[in-house]
mmCIF file of the N, C-alpha and C atoms, coordinates in Angstrom:
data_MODEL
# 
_entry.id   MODEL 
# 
loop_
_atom_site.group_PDB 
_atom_site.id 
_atom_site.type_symbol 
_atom_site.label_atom_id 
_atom_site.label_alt_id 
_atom_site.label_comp_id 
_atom_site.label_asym_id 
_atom_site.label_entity_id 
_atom_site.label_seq_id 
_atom_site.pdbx_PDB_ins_code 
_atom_site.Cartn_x 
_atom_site.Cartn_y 
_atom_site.Cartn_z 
_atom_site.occupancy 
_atom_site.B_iso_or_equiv 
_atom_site.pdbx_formal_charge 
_atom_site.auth_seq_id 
_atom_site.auth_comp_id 
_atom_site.auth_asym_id 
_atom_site.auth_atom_id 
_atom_site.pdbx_PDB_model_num 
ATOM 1   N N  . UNK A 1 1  ? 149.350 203.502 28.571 1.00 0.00 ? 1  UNK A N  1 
ATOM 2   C CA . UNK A 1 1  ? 148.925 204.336 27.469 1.00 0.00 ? 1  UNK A CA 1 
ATOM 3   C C  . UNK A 1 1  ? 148.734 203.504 26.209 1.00 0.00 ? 1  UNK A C  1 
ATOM 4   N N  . UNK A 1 2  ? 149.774 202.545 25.971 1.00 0.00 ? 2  UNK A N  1 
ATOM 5   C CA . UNK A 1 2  ? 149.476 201.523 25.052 1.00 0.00 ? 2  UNK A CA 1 
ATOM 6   C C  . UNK A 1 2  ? 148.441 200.900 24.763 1.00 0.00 ? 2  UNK A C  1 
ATOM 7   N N  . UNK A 1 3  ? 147.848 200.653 25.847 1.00 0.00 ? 3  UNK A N  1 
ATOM 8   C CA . UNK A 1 3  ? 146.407 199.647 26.130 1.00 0.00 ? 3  UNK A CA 1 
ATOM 9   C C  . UNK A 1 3  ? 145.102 200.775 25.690 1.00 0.00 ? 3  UNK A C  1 
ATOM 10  N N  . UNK A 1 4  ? 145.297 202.132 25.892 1.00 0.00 ? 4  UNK A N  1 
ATOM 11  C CA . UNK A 1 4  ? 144.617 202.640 25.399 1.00 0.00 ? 4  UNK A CA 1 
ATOM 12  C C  . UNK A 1 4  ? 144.174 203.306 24.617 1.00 0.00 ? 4  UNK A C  1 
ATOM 13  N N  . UNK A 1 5  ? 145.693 203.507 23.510 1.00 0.00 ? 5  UNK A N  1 
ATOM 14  C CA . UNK A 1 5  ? 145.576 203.414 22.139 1.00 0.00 ? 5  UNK A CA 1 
ATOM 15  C C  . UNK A 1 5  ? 144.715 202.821 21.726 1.00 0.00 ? 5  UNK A C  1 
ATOM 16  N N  . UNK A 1 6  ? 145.261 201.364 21.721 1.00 0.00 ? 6  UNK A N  1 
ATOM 17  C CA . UNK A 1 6  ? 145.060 200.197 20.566 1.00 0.00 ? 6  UNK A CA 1 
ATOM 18  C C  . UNK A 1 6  ? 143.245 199.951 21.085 1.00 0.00 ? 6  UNK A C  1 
ATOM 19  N N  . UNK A 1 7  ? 143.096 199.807 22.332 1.00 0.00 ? 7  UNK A N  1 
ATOM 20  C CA . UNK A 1 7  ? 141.782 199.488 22.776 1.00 0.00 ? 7  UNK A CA 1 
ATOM 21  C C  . UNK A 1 7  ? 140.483 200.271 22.609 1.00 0.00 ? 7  UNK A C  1 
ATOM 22  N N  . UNK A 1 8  ? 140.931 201.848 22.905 1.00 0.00 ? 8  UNK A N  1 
ATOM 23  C CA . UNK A 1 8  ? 139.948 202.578 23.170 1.00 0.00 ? 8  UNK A CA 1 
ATOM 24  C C  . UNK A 1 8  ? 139.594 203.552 21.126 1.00 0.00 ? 8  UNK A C  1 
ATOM 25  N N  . UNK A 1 9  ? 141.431 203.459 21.122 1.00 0.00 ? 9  UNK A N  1 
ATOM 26  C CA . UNK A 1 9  ? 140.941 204.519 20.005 1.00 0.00 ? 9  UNK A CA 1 
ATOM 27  C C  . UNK A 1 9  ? 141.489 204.219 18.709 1.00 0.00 ? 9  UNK A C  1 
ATOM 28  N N  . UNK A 1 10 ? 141.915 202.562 18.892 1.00 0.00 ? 10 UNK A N  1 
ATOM 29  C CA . UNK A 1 10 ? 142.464 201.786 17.444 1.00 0.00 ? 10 UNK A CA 1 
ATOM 30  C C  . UNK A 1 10 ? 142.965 202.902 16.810 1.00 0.00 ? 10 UNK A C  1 
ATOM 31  N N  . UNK A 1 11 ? 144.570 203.501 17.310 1.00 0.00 ? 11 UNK A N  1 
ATOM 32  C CA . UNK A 1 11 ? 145.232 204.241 16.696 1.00 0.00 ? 11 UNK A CA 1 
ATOM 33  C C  . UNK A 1 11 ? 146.681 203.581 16.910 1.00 0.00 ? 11 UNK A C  1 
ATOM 34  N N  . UNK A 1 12 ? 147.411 203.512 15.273 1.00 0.00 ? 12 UNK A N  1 
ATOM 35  C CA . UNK A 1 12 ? 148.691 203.266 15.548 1.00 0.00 ? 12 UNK A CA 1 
ATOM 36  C C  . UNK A 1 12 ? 149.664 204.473 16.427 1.00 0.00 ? 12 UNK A C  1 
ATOM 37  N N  . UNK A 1 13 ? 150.513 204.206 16.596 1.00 0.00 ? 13 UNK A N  1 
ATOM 38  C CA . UNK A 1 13 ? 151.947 204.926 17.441 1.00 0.00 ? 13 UNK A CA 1 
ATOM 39  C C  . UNK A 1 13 ? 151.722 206.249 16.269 1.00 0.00 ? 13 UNK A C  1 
ATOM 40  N N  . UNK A 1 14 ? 152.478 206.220 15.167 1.00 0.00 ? 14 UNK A N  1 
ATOM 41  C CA . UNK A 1 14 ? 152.489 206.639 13.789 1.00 0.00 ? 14 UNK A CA 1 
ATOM 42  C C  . UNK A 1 14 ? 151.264 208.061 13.553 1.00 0.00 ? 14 UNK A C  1 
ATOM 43  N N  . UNK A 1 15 ? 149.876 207.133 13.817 1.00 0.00 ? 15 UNK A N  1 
ATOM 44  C CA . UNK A 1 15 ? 149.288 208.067 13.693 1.00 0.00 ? 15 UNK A CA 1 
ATOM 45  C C  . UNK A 1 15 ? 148.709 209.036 15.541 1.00 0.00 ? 15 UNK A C  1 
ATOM 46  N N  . UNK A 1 16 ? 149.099 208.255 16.548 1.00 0.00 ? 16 UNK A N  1 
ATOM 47  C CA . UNK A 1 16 ? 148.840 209.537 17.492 1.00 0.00 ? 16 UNK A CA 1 
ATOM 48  C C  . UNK A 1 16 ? 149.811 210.197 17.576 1.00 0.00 ? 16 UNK A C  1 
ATOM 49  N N  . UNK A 1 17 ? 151.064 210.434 17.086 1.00 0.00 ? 17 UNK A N  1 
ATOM 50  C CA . UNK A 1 17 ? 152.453 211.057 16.877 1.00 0.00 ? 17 UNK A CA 1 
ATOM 51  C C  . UNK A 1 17 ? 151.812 211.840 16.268 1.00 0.00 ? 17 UNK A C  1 
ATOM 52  N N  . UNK A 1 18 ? 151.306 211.873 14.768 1.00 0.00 ? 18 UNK A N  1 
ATOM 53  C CA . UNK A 1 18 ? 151.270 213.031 13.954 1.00 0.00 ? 18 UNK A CA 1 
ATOM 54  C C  . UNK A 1 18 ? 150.138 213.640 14.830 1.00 0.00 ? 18 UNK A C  1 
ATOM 55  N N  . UNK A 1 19 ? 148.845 213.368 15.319 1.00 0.00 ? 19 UNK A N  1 
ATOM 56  C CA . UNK A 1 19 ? 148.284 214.416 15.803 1.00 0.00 ? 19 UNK A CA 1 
ATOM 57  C C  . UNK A 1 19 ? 148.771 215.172 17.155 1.00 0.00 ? 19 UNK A C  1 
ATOM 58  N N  . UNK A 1 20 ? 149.589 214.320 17.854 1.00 0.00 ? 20 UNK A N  1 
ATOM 59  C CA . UNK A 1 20 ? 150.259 215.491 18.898 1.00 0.00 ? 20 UNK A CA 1 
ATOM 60  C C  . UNK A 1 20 ? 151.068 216.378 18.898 1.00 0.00 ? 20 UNK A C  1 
ATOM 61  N N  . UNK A 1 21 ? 151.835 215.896 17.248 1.00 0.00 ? 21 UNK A N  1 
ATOM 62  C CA . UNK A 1 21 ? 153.095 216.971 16.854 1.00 0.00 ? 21 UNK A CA 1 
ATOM 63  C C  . UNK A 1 21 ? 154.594 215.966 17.563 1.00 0.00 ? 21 UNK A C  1 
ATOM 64  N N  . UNK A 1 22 ? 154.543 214.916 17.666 1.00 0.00 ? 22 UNK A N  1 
ATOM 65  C CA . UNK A 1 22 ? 155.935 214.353 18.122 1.00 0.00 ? 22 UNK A CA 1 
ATOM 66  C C  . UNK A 1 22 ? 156.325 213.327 16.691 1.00 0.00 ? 22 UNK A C  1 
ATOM 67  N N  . UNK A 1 23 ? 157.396 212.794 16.636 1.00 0.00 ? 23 UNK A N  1 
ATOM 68  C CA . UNK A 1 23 ? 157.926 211.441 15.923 1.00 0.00 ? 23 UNK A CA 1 
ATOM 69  C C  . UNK A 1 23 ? 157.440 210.070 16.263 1.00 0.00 ? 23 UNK A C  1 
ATOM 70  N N  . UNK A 1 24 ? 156.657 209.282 15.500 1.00 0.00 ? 24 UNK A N  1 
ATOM 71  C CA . UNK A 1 24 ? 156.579 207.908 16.183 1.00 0.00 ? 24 UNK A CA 1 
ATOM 72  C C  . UNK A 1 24 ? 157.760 207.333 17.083 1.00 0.00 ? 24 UNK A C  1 
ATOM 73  N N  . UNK A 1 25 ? 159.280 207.604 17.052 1.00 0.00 ? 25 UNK A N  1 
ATOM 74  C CA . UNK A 1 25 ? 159.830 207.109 17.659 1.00 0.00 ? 25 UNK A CA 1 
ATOM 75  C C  . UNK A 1 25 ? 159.814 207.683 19.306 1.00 0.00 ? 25 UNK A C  1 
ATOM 76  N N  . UNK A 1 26 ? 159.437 209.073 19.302 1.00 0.00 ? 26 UNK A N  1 
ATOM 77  C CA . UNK A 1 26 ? 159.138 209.899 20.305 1.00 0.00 ? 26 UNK A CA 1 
ATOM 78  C C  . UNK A 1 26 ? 158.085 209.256 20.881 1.00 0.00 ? 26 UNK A C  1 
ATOM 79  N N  . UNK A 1 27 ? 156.850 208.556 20.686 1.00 0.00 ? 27 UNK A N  1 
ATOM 80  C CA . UNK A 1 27 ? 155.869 207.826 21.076 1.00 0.00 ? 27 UNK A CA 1 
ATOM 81  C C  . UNK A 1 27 ? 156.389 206.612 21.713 1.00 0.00 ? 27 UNK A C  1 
ATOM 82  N N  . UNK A 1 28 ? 156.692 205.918 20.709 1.00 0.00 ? 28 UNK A N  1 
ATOM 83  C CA . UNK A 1 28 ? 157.475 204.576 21.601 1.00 0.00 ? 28 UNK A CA 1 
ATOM 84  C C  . UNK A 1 28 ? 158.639 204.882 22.467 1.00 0.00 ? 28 UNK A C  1 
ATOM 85  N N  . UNK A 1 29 ? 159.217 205.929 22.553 1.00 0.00 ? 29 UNK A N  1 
ATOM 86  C CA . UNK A 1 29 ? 159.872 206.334 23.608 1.00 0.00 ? 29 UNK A CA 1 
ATOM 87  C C  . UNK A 1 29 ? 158.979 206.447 25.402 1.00 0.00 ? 29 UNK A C  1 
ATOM 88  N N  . UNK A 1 30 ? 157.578 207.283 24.568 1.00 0.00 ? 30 UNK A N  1 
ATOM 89  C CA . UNK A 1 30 ? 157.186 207.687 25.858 1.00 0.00 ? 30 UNK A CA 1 
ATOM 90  C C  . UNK A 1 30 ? 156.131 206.482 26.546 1.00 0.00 ? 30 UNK A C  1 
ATOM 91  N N  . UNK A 1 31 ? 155.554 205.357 25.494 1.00 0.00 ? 31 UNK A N  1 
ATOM 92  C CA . UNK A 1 31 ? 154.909 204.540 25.677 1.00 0.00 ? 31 UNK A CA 1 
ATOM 93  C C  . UNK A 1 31 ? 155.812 203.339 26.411 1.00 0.00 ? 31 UNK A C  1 
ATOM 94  N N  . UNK A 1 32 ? 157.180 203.469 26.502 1.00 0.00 ? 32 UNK A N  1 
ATOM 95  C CA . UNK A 1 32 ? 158.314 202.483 26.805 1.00 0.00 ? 32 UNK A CA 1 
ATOM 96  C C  . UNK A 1 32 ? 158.717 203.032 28.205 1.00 0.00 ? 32 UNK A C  1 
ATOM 97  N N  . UNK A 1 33 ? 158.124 203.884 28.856 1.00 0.00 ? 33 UNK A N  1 
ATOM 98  C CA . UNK A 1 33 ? 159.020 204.911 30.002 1.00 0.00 ? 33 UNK A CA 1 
ATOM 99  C C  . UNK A 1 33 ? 159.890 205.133 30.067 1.00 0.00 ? 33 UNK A C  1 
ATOM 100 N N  . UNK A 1 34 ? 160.523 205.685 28.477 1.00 0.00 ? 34 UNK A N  1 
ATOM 101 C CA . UNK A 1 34 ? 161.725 205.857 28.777 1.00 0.00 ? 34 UNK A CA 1 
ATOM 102 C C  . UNK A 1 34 ? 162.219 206.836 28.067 1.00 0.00 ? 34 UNK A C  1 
ATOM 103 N N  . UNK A 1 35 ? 160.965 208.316 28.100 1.00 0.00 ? 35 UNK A N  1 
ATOM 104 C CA . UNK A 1 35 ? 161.329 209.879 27.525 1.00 0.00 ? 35 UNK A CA 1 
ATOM 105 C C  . UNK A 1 35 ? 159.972 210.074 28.412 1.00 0.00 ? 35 UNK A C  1 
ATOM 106 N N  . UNK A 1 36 ? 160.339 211.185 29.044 1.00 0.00 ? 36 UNK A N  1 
ATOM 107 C CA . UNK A 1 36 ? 159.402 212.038 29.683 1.00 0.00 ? 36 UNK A CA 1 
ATOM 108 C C  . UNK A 1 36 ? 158.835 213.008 28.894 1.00 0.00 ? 36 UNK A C  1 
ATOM 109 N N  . UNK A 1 37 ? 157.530 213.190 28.401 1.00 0.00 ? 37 UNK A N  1 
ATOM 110 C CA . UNK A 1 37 ? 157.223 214.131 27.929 1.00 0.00 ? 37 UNK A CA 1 
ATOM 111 C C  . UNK A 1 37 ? 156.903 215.708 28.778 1.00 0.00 ? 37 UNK A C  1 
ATOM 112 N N  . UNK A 1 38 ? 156.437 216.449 27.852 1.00 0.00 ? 38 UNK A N  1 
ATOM 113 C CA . UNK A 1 38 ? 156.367 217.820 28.362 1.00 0.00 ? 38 UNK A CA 1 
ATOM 114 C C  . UNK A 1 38 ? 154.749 217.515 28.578 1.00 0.00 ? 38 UNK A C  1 
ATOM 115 N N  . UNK A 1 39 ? 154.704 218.634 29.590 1.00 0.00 ? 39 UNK A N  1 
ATOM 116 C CA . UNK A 1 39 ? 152.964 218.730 30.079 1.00 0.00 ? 39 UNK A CA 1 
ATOM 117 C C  . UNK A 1 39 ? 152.519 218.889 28.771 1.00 0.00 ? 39 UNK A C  1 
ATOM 118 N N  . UNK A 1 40 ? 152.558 219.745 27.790 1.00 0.00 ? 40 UNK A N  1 
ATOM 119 C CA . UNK A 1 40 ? 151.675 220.045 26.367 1.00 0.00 ? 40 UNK A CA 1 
ATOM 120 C C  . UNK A 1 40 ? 151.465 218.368 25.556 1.00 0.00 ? 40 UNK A C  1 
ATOM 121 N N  . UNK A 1 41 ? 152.581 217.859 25.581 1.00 0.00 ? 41 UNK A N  1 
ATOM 122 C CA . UNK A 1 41 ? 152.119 216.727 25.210 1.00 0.00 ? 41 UNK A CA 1 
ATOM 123 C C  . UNK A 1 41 ? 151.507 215.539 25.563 1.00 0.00 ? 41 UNK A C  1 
ATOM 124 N N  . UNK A 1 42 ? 151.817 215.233 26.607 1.00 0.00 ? 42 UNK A N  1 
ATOM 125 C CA . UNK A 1 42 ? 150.508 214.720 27.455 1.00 0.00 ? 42 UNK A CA 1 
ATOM 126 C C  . UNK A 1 42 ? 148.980 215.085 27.953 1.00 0.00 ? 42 UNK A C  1 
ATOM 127 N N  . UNK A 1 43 ? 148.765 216.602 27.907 1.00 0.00 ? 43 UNK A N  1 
ATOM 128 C CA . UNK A 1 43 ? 147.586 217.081 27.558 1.00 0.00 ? 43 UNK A CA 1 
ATOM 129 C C  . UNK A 1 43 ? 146.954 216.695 26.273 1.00 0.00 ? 43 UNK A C  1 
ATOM 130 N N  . UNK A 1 44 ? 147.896 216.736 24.888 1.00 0.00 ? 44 UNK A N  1 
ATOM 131 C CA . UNK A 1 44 ? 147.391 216.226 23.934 1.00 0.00 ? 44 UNK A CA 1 
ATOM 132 C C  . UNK A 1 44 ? 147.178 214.885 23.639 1.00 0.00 ? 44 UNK A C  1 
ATOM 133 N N  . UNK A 1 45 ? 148.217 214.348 23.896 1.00 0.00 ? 45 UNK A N  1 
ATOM 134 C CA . UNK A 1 45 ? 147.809 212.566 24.130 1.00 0.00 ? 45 UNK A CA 1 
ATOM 135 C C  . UNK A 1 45 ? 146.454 212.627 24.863 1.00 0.00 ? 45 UNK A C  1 
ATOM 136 N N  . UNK A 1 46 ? 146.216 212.838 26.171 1.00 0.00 ? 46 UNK A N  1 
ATOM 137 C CA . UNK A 1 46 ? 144.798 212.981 26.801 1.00 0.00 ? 46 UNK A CA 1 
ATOM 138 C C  . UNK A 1 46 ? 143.989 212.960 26.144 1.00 0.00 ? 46 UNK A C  1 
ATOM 139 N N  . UNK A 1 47 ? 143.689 214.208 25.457 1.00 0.00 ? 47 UNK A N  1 
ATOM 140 C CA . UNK A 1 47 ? 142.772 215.018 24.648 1.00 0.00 ? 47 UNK A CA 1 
ATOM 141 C C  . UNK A 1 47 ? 142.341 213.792 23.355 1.00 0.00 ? 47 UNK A C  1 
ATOM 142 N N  . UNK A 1 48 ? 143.635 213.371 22.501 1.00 0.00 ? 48 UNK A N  1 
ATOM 143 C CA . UNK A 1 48 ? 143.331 212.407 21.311 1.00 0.00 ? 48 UNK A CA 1 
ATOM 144 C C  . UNK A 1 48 ? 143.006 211.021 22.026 1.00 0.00 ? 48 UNK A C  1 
ATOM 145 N N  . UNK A 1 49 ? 143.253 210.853 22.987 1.00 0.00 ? 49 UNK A N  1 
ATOM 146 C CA . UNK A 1 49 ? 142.681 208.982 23.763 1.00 0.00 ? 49 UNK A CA 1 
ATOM 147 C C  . UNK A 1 49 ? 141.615 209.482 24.258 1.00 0.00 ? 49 UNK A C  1 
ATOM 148 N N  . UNK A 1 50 ? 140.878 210.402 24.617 1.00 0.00 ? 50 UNK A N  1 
ATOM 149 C CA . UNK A 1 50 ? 139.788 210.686 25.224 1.00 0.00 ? 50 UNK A CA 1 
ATOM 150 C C  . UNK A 1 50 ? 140.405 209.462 26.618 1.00 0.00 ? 50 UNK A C  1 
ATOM 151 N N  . UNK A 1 51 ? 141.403 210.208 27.309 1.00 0.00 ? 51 UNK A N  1 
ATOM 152 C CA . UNK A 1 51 ? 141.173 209.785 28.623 1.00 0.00 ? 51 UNK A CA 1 
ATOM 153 C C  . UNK A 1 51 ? 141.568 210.826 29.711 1.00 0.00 ? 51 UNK A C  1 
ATOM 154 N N  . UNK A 1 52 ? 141.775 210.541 30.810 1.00 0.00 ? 52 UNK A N  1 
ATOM 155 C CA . UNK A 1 52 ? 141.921 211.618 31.926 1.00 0.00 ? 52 UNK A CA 1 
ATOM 156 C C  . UNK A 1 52 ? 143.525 211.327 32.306 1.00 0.00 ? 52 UNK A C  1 
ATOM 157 N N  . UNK A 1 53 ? 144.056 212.603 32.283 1.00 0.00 ? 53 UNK A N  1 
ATOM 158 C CA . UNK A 1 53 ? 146.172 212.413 32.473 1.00 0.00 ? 53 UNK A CA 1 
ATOM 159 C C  . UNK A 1 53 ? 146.051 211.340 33.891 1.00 0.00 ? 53 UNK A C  1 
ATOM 160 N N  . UNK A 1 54 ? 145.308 210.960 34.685 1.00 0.00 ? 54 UNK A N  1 
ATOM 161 C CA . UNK A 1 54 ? 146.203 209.933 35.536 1.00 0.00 ? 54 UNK A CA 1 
ATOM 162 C C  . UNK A 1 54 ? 145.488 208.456 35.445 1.00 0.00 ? 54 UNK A C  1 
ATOM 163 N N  . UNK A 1 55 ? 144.988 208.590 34.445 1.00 0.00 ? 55 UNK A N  1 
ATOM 164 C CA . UNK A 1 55 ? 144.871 207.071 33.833 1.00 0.00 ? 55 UNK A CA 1 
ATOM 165 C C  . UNK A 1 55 ? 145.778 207.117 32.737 1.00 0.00 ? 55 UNK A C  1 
ATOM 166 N N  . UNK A 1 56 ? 146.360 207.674 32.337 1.00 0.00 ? 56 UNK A N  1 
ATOM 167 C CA . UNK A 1 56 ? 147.360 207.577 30.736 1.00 0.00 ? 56 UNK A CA 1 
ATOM 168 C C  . UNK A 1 56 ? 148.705 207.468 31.864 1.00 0.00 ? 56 UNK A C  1 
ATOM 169 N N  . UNK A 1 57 ? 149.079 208.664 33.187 1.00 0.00 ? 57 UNK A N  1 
ATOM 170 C CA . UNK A 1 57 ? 150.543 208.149 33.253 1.00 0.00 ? 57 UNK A CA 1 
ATOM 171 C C  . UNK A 1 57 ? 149.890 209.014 34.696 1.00 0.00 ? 57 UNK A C  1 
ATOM 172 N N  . UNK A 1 58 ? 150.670 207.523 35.432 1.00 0.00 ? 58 UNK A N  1 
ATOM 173 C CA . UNK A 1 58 ? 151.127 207.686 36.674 1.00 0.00 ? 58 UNK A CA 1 
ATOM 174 C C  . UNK A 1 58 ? 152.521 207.735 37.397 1.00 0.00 ? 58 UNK A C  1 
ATOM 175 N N  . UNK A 1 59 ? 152.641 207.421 38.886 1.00 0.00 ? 59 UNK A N  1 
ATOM 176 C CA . UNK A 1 59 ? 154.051 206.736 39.342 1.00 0.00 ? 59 UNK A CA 1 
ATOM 177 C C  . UNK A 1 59 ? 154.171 205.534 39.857 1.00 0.00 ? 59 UNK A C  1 
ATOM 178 N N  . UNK A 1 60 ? 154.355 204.439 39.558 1.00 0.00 ? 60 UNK A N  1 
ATOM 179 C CA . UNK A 1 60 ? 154.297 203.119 40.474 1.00 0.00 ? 60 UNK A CA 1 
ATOM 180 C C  . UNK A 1 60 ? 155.181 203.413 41.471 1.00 0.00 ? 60 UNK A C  1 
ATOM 181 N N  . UNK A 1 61 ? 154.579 202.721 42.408 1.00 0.00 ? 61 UNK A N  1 
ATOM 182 C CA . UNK A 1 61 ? 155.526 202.696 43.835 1.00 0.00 ? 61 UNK A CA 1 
ATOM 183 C C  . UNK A 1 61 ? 156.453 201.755 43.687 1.00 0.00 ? 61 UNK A C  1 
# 
């Protein structure tokens, strides 16, 4: 998801936080795998990266 921040939509942590409604630290939580978000917010992450939910987050084997 990181890679497609910075790459696709040159947005800091900071500012895709405020448009999804979470805390930047809530971002680097979820960009770190290490807070699961709720479906609503990963729809919105989607929605603001203009990408599709299983290119933003999958499961590695």
């Amino acid at each position: 998801m990181k890679i497609v921040r910075l790459e696709r939509e040159k947005l800091t942590q900071s500012e895709l936080a405020k448009l999804v409604g979470v805390t930047r630290q809530t971002m680097n939580l979820i960009e770190a795998n290490k807070y699961n978000p709720s479906i609503r917010v990963c729809l919105l992450i989607s929605k603001h990266l203009e990408c599709p939910l299983d290119e933003l987050f999958w499961i590695e084997n």
